[in-house]
C-alpha positions as CSV (number, residue, x, y, z in Angstrom):
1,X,86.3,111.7,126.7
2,X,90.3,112.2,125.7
3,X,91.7,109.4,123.7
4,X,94.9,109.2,121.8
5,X,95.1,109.8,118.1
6,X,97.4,110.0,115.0
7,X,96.6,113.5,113.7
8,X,97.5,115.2,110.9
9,X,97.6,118.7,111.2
10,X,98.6,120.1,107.6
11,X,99.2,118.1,104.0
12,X,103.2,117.2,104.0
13,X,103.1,117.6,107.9
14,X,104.2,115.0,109.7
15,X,101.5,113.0,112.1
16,X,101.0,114.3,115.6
17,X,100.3,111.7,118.0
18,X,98.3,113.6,120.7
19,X,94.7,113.5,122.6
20,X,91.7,114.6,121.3
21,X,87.9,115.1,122.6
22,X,85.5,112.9,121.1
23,X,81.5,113.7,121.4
24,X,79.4,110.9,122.8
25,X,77.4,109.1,120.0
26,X,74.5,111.1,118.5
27,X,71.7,109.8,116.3
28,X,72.4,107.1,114.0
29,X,76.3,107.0,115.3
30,X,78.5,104.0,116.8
31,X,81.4,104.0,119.1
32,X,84.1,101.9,118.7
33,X,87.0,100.6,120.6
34,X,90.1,100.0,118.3
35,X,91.4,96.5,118.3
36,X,93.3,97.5,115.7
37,X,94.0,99.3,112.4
38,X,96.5,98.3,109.4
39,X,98.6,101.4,108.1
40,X,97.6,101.6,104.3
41,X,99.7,103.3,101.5
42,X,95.9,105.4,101.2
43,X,97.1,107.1,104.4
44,X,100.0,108.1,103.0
45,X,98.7,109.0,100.1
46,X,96.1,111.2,102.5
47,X,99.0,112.7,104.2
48,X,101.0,113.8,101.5
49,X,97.9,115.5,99.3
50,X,97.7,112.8,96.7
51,X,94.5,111.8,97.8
52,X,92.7,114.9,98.9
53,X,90.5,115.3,102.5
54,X,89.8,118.0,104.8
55,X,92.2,118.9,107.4
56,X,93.2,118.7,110.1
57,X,92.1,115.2,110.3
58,X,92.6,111.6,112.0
59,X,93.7,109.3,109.4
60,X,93.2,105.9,109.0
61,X,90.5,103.9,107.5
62,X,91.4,99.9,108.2
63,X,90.1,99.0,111.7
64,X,88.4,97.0,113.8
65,X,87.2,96.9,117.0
66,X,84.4,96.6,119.9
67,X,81.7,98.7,120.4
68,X,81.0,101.1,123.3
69,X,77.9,102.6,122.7
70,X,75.8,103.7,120.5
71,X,73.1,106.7,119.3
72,X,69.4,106.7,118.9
73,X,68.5,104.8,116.1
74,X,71.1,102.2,115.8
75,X,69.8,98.4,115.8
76,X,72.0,96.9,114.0
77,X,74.8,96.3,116.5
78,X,75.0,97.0,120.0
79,X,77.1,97.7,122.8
80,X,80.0,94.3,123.2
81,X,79.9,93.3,119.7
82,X,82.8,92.9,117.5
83,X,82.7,95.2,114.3
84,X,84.7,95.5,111.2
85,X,84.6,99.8,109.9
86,X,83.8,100.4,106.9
87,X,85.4,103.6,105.4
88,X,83.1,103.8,101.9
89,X,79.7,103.5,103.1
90,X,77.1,103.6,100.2
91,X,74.8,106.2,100.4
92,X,72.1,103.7,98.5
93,X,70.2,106.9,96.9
94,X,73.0,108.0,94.1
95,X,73.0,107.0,90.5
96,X,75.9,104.2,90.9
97,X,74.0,102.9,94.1
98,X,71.3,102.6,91.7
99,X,73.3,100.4,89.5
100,X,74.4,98.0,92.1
101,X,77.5,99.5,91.6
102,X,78.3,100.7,95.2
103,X,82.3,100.8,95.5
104,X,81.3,104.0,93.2
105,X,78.7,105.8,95.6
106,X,79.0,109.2,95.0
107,X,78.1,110.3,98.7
108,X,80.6,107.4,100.3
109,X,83.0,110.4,101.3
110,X,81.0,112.8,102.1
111,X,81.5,112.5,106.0
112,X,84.7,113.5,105.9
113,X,84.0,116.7,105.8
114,X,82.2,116.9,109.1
115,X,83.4,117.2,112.1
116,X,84.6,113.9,114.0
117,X,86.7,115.5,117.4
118,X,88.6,118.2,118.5
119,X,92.0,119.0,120.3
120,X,92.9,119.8,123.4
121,X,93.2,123.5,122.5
122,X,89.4,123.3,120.9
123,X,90.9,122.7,116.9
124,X,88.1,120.8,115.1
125,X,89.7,117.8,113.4
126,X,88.1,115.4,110.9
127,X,87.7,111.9,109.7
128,X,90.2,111.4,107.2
129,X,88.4,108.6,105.1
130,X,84.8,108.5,107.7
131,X,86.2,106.2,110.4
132,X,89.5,108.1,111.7
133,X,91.0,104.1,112.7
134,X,94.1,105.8,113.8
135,X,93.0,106.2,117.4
136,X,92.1,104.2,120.4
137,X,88.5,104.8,120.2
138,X,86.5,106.4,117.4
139,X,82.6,107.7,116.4
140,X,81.1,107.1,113.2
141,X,78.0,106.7,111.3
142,X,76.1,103.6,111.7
143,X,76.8,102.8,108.2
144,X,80.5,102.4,108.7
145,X,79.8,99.7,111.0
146,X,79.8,96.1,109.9
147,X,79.7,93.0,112.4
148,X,82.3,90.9,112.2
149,X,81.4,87.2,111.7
150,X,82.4,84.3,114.2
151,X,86.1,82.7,113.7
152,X,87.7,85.8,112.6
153,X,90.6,87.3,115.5
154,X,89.3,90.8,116.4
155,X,92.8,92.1,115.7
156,X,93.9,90.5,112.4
157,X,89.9,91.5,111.1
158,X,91.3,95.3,110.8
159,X,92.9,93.8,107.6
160,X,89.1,92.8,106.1
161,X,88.4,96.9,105.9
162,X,90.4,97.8,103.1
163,X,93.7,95.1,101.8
164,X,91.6,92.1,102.1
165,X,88.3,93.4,100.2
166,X,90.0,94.8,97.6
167,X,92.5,92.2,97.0
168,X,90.1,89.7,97.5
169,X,87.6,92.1,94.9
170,X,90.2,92.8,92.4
171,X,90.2,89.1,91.4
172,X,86.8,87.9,91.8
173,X,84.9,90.4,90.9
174,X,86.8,93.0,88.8
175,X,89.0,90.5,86.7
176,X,86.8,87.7,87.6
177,X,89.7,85.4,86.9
178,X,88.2,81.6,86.2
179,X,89.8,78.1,87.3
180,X,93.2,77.7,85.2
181,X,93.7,80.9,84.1
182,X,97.6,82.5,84.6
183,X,97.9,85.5,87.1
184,X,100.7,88.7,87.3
185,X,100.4,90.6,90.5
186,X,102.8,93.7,90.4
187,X,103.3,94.8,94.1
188,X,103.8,92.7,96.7
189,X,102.6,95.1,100.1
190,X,99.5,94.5,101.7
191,X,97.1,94.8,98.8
192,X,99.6,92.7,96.7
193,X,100.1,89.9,99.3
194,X,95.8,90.1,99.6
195,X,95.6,89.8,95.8
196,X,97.7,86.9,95.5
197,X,95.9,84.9,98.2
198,X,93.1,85.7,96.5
199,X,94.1,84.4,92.8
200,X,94.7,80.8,94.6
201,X,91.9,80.9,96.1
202,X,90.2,81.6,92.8
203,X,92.7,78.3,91.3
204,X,94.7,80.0,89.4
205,X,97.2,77.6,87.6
206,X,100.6,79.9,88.2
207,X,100.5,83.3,90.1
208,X,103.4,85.8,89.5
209,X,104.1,88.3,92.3
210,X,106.2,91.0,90.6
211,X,108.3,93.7,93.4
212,X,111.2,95.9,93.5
213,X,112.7,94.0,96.5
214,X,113.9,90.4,96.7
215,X,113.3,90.7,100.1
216,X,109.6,90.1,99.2
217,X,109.9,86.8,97.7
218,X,108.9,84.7,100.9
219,X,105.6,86.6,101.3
220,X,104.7,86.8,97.9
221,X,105.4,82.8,98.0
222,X,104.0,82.3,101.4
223,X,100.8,84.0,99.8
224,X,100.4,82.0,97.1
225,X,102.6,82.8,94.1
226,X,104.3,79.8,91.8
227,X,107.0,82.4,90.8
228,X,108.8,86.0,91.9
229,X,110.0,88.2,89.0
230,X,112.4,91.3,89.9
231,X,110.7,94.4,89.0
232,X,113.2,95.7,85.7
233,X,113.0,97.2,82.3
234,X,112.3,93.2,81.5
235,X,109.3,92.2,83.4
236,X,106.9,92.0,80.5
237,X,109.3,89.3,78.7
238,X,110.0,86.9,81.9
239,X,106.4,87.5,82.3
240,X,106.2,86.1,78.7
241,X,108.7,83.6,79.1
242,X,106.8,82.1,82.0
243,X,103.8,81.7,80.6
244,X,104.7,80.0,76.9
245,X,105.0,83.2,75.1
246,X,101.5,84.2,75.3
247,X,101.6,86.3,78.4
248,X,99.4,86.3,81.7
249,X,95.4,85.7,81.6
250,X,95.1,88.3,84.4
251,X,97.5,91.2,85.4
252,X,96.6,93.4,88.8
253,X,98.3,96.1,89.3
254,X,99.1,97.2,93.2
255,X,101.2,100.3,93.2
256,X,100.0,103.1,91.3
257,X,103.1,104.0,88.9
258,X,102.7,104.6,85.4
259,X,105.9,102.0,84.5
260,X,103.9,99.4,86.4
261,X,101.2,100.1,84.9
262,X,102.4,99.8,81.7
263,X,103.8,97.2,82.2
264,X,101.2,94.4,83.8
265,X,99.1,95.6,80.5
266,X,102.4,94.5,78.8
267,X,102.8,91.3,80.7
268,X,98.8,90.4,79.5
269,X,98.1,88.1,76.8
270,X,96.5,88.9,73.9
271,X,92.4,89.5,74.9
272,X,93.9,89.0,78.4
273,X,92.4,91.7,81.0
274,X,94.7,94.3,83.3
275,X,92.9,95.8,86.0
276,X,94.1,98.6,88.2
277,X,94.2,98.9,92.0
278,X,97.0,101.1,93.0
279,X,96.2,104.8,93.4
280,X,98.8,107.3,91.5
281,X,99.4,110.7,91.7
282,X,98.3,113.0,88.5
283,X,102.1,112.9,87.0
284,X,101.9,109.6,86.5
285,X,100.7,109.6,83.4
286,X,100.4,105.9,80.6
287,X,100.4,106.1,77.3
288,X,99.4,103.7,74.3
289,X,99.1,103.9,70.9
290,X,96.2,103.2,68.9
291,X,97.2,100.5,67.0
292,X,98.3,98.8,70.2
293,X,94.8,98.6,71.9
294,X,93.7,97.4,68.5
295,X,96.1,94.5,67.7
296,X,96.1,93.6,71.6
297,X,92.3,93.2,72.6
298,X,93.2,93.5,75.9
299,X,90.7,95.3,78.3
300,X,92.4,97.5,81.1
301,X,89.8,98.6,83.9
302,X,90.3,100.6,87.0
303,X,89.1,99.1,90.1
304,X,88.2,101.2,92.9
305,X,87.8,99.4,96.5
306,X,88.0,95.8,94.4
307,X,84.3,96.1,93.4
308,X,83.4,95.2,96.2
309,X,79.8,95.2,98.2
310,X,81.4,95.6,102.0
311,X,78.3,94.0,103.5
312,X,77.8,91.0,101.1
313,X,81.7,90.3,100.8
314,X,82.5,90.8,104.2
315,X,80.5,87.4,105.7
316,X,82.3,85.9,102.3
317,X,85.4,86.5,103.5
318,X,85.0,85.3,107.2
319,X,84.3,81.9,105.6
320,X,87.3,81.3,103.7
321,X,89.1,82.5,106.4
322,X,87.2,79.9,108.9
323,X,88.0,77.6,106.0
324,X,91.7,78.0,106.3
325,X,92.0,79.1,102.4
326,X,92.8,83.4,103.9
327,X,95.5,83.6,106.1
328,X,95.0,87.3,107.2
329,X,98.0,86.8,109.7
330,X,100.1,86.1,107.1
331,X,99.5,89.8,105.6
332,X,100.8,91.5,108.7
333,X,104.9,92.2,108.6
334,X,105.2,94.1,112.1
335,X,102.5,94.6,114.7
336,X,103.1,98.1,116.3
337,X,101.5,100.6,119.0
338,X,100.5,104.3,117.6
339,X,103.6,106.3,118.1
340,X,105.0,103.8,115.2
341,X,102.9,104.9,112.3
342,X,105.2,107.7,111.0
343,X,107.7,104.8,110.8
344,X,105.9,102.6,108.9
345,X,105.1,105.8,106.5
346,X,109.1,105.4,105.9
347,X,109.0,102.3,105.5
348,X,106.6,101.8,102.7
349,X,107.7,104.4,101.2
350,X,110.9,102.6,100.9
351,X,108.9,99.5,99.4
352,X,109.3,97.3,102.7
353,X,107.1,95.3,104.0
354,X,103.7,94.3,103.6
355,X,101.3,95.8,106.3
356,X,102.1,97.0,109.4
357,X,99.2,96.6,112.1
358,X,98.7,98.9,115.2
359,X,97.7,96.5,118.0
360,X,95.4,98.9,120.5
């Protein structure tokens, strides 16, 4: 059956919004219907080889939707039911899945390698990060397939599959900020605007949403944060300034630069803890002296996917968001059909915005 897709055909190429062929469910897959799917600076970073995959491919990795059908095997959802994809899946047999630690599975990626459709013209394509969201219906394993709780729109539950879990994770479960504690969030798209929502919820006593634009401000302040500093040779001192000298309990980094980077650990108080989520390029390289992590005591982690467990997190989530405390609509700057992805490419990598949503 021919559905529409956003395809890229080469790294650096633009997307190709065309039909392709996708195969009926086999054993242990799930078809799904696309609600929706948010545009995330990953697929960007996908398209433009900073992240590598296989291609040609289907990007897209934030979706949600219904299910169609299913394969042999499959009992955990079933034809009608609302799902939330999962583009990590742990494999549970790898030496991280072992440790509990399954945001590091070693085999989470591995199905992007396979073949998910094909062209018109026969071209085998594949699943950019597994779930290949960037379409109006899609096949994937079993294990990319989460149900999506009650009280959660179908549409605005694309956001739970990657912004939401690991802004949400960042906080809680990477810098596991406590009750009180000061919070800096450098970047203020979807991830940053997740993050902040997610250090009230934790009660943080003053949140800090650091951006490049001042066009930002009512988002980052909508979301949650006590005050908006201008991204500038300065931050780390206002930062300071703001927090009686000391500097922030918590810094999260959202954008993936090295001069962010540097400076949320600069912005972090003394035994304070900086943690990573923004994925840069190999150039971007940070450096500190050794004297520096000494005198400091600060601890700077990397956090991949926020730490998060999709299938314990995800029923976590629904609740606060039945609750009234996440406000996923409030992530979503522009709602748009598929031809408008290459658009919002431009537009976050002009530093606008906070997530753009394609509405199926």
């Amino acid at each position: 059956m021919a559905v529409r897709a956003a395809v890229l055909p080469a790294i650096g190429a633009p997307l190709e919004i065309t039909g392709i062929e996708l195969p009926d469910p086999g054993p242990g897959q799930v078809r799904v219907r696309l609600a929706a799917a948010g545009v995330c600076h990953s697929d960007l970073s996908l398209s433009n080889g900073t992240m590598r995959v296989p291609v040609p491919a289907v990007l897209g990795h934030e979706g949600a939707g219904t299910v169609v059908s299913v394969g042999e095997g499959v009992a955990h959802v079933a034809p009608g039911d609302p799902v939330v994809l999962n583009w990590a899946p742990a494999c549970g047999a790898c030496h991280a899945c072992a440790l509990g630690e399954v945001w590091l599975c070693a085999n989470a990626l591995s199905g992007a390698a396979g073949v998910h459709a094909r062209t018109s013209d026969g071209t085998e394509l594949h699943p950019g990060l597994n779930v290949a969201a960037f379409a109006e219906e899609t096949v994937v394993a079993a294990s990319c397939v989460l149900p999506l709780p009650d009280g959660v729109p179908l549409t605005d539950a694309a956001l739970l599959g990657c912004a939401v879990l690991t802004g949400y994770g960042a906080v809680h479960h990477s810098a596991r900020v406590r009750g009180g504690e000061t919070v800096a969030v450098f970047g203020a798209g979807g991830v940053g605007l997740a993050t902040l929502q997610a250090a009230r919820i934790a009660g943080a006593s003053r949140i800090i949403a650091v951006d490049v634009s001042p066009e930002k401000e009512e988002l980052a302040r909508a979301a949650g944060a006590t005050d908006y500093v201008l991204a500038s040779d300065a931050t780390a001192r206002e930062i300071r300034a703001l927090t009686g000298k000391q500097g922030v309990d918590v810094a999260v980094e959202c954008v993936g630069r090295a001069v962010s980077i540097r400076a949320a650990w600069d912005s972090t108080r003394r035994g304070g803890r900086t943690t990573v989520v923004g994925i840069g390029g190999k150039d971007q390289e940070v450096t500190f002296n050794a004297l520096e992590i000494f005198h400091w005591g600060r601890t700077l982690s990397g956090c991949v996917y926020g730490n998060t467990d999709p299938a314990r997190d995800v029923p976590v989530l629904a609740e606060h968001v039945r609750e009234g405390r996440l406000d996923l609509s409030a992530l979503v700057t522009e709602r748009i059909a598929l031809e408008g992805i290459p658009a919002a490419f431009e537009n976050m990598l002009a530093g606008k915005g906070g997530r753009a949503l394609v509405v199926f």
